[in-house]
VOPAGU-2260 file (C-alpha; in pm, 1 decimal, decimal comma):
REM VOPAGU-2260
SITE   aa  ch    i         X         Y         Z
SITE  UNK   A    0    6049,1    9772,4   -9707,8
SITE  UNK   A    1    6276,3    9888,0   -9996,9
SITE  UNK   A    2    6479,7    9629,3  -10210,7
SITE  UNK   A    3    6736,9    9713,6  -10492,4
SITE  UNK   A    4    6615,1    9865,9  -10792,5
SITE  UNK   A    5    6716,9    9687,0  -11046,9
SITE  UNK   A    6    6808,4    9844,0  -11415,0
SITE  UNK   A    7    6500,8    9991,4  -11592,6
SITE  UNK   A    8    6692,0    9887,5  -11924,0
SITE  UNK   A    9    6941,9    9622,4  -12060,7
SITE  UNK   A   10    7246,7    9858,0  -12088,1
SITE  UNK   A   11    7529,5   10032,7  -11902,1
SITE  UNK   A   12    7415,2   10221,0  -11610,1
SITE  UNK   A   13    7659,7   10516,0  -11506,4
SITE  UNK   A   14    7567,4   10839,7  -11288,1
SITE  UNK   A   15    7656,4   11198,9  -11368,7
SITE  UNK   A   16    7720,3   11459,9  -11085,3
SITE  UNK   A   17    7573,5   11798,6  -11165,8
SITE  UNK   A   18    7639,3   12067,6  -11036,3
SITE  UNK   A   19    7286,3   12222,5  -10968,2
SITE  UNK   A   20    7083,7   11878,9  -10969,6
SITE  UNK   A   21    7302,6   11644,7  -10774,6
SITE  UNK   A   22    7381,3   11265,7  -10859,8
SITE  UNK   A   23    7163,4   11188,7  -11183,8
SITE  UNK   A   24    7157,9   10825,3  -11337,6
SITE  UNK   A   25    7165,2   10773,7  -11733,3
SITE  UNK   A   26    7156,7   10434,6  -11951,0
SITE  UNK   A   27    7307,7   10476,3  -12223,1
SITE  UNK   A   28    7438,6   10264,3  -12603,0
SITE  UNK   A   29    7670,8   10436,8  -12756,1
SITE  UNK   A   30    7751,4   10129,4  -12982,9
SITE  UNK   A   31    7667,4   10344,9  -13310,6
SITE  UNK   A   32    7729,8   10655,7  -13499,1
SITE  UNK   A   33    7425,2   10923,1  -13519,3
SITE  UNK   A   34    7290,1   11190,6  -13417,2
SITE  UNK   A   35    7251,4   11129,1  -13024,2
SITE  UNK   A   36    6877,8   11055,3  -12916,4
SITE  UNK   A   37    6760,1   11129,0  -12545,6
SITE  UNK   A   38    6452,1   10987,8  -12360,2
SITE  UNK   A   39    6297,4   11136,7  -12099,2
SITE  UNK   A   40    6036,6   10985,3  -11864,4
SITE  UNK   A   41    5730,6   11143,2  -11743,5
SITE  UNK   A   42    5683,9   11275,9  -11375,1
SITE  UNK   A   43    5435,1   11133,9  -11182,6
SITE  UNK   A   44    5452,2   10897,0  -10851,4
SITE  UNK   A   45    5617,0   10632,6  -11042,1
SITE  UNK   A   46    5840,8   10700,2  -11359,4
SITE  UNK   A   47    6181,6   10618,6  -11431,2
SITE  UNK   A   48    6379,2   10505,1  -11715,2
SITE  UNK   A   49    6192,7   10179,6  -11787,6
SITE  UNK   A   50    5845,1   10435,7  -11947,8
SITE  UNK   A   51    6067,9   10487,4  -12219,8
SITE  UNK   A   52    6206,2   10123,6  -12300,7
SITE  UNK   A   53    6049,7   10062,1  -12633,5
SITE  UNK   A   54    6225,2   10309,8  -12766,0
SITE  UNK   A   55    6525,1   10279,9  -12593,6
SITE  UNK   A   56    6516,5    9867,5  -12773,6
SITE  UNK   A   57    6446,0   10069,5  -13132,7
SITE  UNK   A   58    6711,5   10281,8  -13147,4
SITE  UNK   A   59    6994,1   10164,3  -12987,3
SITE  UNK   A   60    7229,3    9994,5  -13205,6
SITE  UNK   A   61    7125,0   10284,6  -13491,2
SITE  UNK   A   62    7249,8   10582,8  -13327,7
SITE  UNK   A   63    7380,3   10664,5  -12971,3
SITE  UNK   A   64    7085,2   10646,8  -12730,4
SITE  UNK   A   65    7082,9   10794,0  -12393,0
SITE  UNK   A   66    6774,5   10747,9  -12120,8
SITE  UNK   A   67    6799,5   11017,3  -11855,6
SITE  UNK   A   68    6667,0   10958,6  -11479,7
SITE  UNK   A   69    6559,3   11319,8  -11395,4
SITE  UNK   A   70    6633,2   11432,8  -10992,8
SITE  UNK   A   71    6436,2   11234,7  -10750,2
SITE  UNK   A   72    6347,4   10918,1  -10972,6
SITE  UNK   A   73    6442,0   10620,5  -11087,0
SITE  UNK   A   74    6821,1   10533,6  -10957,5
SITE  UNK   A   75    6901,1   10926,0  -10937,5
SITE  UNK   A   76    6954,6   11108,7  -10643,4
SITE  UNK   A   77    6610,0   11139,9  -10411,4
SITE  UNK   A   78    6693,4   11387,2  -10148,4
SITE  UNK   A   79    6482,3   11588,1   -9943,7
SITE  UNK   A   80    6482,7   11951,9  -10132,2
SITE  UNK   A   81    6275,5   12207,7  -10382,6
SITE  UNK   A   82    6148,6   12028,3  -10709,8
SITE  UNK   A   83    6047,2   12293,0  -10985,9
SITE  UNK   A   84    6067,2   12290,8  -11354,3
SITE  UNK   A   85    6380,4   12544,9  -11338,9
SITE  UNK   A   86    6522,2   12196,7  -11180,2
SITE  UNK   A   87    6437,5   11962,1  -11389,2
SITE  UNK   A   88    6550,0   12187,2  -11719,2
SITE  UNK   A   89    6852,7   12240,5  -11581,4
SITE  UNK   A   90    6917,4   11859,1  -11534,8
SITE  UNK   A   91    6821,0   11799,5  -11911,3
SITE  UNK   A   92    7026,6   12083,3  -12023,4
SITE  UNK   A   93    7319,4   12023,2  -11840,2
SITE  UNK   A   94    7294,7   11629,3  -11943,6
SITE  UNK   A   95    7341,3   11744,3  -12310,5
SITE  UNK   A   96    7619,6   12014,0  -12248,3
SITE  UNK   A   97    7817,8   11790,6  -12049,3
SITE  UNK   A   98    7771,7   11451,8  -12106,4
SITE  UNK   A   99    7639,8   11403,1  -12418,3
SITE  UNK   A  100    7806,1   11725,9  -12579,0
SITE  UNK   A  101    7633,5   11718,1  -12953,7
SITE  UNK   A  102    7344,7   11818,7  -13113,2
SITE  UNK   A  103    7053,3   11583,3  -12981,9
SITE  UNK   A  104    6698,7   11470,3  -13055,0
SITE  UNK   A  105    6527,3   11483,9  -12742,0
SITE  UNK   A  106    6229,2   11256,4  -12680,9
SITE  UNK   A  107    5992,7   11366,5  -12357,9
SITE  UNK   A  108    5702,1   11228,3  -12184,7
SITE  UNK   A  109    5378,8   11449,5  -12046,2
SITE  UNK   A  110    5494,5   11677,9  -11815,4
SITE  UNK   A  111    5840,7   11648,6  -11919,6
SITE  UNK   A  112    5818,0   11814,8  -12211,5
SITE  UNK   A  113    5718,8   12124,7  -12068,6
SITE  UNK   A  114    6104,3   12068,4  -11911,7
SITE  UNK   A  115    6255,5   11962,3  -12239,6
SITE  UNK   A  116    6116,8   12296,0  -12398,7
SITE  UNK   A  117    6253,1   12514,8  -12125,1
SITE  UNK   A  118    6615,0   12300,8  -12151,5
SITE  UNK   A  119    6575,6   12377,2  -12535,9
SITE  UNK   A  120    6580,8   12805,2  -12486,0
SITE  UNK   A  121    6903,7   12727,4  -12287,5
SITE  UNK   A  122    7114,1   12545,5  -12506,9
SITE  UNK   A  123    7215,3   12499,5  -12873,5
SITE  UNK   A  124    7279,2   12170,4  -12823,3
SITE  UNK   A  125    6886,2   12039,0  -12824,5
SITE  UNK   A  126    6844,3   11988,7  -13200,2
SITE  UNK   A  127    6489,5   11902,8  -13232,9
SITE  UNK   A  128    6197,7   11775,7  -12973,3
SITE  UNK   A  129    5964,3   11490,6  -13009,1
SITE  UNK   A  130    5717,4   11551,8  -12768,4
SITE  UNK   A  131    5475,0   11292,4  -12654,5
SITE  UNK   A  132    5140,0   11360,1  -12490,2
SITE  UNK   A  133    5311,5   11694,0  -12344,1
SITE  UNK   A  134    5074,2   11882,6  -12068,8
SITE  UNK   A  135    5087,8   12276,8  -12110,2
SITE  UNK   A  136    4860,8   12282,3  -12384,7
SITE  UNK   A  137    4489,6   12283,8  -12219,4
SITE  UNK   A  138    4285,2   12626,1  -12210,6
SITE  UNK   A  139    4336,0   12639,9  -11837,6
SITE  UNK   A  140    4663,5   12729,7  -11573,5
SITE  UNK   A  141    4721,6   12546,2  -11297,0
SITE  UNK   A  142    4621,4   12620,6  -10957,0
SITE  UNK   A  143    4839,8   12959,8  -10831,7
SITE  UNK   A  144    5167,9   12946,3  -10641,1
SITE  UNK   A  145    4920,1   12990,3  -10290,2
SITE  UNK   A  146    4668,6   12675,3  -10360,4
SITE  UNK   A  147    5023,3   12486,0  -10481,8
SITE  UNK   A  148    5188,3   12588,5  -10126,8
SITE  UNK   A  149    4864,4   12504,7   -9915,8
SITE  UNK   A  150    4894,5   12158,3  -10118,9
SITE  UNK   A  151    5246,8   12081,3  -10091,6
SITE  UNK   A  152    5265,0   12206,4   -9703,7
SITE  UNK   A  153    4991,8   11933,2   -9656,2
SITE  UNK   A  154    5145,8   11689,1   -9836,0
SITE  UNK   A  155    5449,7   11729,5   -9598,0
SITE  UNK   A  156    5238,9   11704,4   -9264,9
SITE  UNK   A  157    5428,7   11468,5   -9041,9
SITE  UNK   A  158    5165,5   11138,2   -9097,7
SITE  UNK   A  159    4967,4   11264,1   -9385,6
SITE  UNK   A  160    5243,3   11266,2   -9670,3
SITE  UNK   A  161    5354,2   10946,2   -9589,4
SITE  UNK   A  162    5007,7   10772,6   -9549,1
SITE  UNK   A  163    4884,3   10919,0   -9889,2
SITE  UNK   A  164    5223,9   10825,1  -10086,9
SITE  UNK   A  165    5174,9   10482,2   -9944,4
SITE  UNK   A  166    4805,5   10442,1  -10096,4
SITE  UNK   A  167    4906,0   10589,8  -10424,0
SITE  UNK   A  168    5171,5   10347,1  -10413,3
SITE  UNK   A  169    5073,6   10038,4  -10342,7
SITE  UNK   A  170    5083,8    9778,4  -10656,9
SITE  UNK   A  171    4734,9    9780,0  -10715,0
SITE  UNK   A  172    4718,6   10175,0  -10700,3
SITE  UNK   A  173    5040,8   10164,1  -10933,9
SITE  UNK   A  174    4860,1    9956,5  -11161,9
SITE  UNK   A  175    4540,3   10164,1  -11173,7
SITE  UNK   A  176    4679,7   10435,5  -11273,3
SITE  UNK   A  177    4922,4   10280,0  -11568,1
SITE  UNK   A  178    4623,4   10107,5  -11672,2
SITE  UNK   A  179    4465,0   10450,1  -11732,3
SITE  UNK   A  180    4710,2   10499,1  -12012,8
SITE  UNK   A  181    4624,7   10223,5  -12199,9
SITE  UNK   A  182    4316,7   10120,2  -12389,7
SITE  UNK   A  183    4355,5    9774,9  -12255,5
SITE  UNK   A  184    4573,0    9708,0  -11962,5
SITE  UNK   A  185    4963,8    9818,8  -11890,5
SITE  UNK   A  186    5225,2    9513,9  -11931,3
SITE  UNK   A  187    5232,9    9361,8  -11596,0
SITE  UNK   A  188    5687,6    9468,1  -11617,2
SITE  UNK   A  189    5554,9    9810,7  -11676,2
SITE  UNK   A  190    5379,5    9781,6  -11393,3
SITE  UNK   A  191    5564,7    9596,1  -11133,3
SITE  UNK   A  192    5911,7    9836,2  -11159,4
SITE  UNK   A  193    5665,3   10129,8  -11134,3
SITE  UNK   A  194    5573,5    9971,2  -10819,1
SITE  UNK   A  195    5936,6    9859,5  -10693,9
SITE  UNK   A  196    6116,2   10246,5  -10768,7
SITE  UNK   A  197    5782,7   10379,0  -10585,3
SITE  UNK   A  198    5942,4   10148,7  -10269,4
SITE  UNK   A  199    6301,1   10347,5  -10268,3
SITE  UNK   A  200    6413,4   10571,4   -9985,9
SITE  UNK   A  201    6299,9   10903,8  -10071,6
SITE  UNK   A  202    6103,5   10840,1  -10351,1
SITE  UNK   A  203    5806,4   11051,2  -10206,3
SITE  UNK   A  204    5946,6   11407,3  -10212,3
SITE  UNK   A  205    5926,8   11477,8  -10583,6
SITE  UNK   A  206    5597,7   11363,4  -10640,5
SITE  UNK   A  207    5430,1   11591,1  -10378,8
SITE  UNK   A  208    5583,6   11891,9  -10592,6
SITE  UNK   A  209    5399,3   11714,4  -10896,7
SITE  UNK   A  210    5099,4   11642,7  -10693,7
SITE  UNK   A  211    5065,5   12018,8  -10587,1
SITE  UNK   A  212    5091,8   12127,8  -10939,4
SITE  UNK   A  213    5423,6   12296,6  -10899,8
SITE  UNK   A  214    5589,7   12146,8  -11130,9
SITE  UNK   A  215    5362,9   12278,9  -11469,8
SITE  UNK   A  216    5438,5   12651,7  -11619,2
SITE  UNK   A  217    5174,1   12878,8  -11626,2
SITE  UNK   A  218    5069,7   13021,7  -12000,8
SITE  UNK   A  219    5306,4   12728,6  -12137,2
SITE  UNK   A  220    5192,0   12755,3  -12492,3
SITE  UNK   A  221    5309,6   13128,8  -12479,6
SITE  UNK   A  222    5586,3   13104,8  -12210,7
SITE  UNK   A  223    5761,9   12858,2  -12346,9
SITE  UNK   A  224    5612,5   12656,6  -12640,5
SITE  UNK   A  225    5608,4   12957,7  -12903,0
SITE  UNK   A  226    5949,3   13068,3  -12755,9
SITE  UNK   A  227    6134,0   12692,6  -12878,8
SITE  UNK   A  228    6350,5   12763,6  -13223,6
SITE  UNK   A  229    6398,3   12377,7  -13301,4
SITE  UNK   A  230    6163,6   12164,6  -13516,9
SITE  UNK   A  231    5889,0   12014,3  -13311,8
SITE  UNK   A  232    5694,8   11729,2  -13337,5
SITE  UNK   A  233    5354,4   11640,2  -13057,2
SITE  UNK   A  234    5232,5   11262,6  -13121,3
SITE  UNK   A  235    4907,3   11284,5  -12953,3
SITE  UNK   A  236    4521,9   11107,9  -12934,8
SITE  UNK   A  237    4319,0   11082,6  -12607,8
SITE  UNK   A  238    4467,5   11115,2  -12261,5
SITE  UNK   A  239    4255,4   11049,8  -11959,2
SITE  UNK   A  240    4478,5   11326,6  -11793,8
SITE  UNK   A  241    4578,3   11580,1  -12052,4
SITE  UNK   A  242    4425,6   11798,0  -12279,4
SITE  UNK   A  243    4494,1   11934,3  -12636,1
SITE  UNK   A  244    4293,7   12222,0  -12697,5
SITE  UNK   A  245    4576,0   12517,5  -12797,7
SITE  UNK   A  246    4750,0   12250,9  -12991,5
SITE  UNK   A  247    4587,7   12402,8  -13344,6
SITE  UNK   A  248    4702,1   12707,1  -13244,9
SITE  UNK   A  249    5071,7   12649,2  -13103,1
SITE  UNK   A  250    5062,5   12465,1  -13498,4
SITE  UNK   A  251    4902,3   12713,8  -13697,6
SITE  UNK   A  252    5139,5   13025,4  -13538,9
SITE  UNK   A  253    5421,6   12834,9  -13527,1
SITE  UNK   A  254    5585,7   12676,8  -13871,4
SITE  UNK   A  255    5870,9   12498,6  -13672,5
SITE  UNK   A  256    5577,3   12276,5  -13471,6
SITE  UNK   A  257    5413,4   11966,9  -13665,2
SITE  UNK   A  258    5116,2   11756,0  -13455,6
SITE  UNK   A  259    5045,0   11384,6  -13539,0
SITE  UNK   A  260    4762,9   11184,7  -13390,8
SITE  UNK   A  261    4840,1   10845,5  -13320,4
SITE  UNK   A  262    4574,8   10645,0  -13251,2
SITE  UNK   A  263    4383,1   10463,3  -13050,7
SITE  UNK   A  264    4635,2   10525,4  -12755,4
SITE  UNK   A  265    4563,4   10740,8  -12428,1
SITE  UNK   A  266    4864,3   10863,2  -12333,6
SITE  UNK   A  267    5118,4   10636,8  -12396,1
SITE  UNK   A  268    5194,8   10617,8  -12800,4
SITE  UNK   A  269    5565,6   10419,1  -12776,0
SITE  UNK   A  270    5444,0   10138,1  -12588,1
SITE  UNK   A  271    5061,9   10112,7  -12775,4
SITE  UNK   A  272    5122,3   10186,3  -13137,4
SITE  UNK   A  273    5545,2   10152,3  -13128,6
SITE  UNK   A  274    5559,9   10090,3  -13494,6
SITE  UNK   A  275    5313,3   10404,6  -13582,5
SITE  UNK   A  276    5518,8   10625,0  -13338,0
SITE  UNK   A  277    5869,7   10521,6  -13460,1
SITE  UNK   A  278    5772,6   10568,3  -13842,2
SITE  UNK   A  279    5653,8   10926,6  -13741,1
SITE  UNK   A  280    5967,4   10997,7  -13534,9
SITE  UNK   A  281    6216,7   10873,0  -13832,3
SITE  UNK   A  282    5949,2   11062,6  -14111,5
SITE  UNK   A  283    5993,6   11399,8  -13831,1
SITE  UNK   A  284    6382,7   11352,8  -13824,3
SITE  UNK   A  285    6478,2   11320,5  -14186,1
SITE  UNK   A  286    6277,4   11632,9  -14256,1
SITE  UNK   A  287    6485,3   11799,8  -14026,1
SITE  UNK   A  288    6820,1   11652,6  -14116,8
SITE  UNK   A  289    6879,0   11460,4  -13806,4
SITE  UNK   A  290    6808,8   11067,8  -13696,9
């Protein structure tokens, strides 16, 4: 049975209707001058705001600091319709056009920087990306768009979705999975409002899109990594579910990308090592004139 979500983070919550992306939730402290700072959560079966709290607590009070709840998580709009990365970049570019309307550092999670990188080519507004255990950089595509269909159109049998979403989602499943991220075991908050925004009406239909790999761009590193103008920084070690292995090369072609290992952490960098990800963000952002 769904209950209330409450806030992911201490701060005001407001919503933002877009035009292309529907009702979209933000936290936000605008309590300080700076260059803005977005966060962007991951996409998986149970992200939302609260992944990116540690550095939402850092920053706020040193610069405006904005935590975006991309379509179909969190306290944003879950409807029943097409999820694809064209989506999801739209959402973040549209956020910084129209709501936050400056030049911003944009801080994104896994999969979502492969969005944040496609919002970047679409706006001048995206001054440089931190990107944090981004997918899109392993030596292999996806699946093709007719293995992602068969997926999602099973997914969506009447029964089948909804039984599988359930077992993914119960709290012990919820915590499995966070634990994998962590080279001990995920803060039991972490893990218990994974669980409750998992128990939301409609929080199944975006995750089947992720689930049938439609949601990752094929040839990333050369679609759309090599394509981004702004100074880039990857904070990276091991990842139980991503892989690193054109990250040399994306660095040694491209003299607006910088890599940083921070280690030991599997996925997860903000919440394991905050201090050693925070002093690389700050050393990355006063190279490039922002923070």
């Amino acid at each position: 049975m769904a209950t209330t979500l409450p806030h992911a983070l201490d701060a005001a919550l407001s919503d933002w209707q877009s035009s292309c992306c529907g009702r979209l939730a933000y936290y936000a402290d605008s309590s300080s001058d700076g260059t803005p700072l977005l966060l962007l959560h991951s996409i998986n079966a149970a992200p939302s705001a609260y992944e990116m709290k540690p550095l939402f607590e850092h920053y706020r009070g040193r610069r405006p600091v904005y935590a975006l709840e991309l379509p179909g998580f969190g306290h944003s709009e879950r409807r029943d319709r097409r999820y694809d990365a064209q989506l999801f970049a739209d959402a973040i570019r549209g956020f910084v056009d129209e709501v936050i309307v400056a030049p911003t550092d944009v801080v994104a999670l896994s999969t979502t920087a492969e969005f944040a990188a496609r919002a970047s080519l679409a706006t001048a507004r995206v001054r440089s990306l931190v990107l944090l255990s981004p997918t899109g950089l392993r030596d292999r595509d996806p699946p093709g768009p007719t293995a992602q269909r068969r997926l999602l159109r099973f997914f969506q049998l009447p029964g089948v979705g909804a039984g599988l979403y359930r077992a993914l989602t119960v709290k012990p499943s919820v915590r499995y999975f966070l634990n994998m991220g962590f080279t001990g075991k995920a803060p039991e908050d972490l893990v218990s409002y994974a669980h409750r925004t998992t128990q939301q009406p409609g929080a199944r239909h975006a995750p089947f899109y992720f689930l049938s790999m439609q949601l990752f761009t094929p040839g990333a590193v050369d679609a759309l990594y090599k394509q981004v103008k702004v100074p880039v920084l990857v904070l990276y070690d091991d990842d139980p579910n991503i892989s690193f292995e054109r990250l040399p090369e994306l660095v040694d072609s491209c003299p607006n990308w910088r890599a940083e290992r921070i280690e030991p952490t599997l996925g997860l960098p903000h919440w394991e090592q905050p201090a050693a990800t925070q002093a690389a963000m700050d050393a990355f952002w006063h190279d490039s004139g922002g923070g």
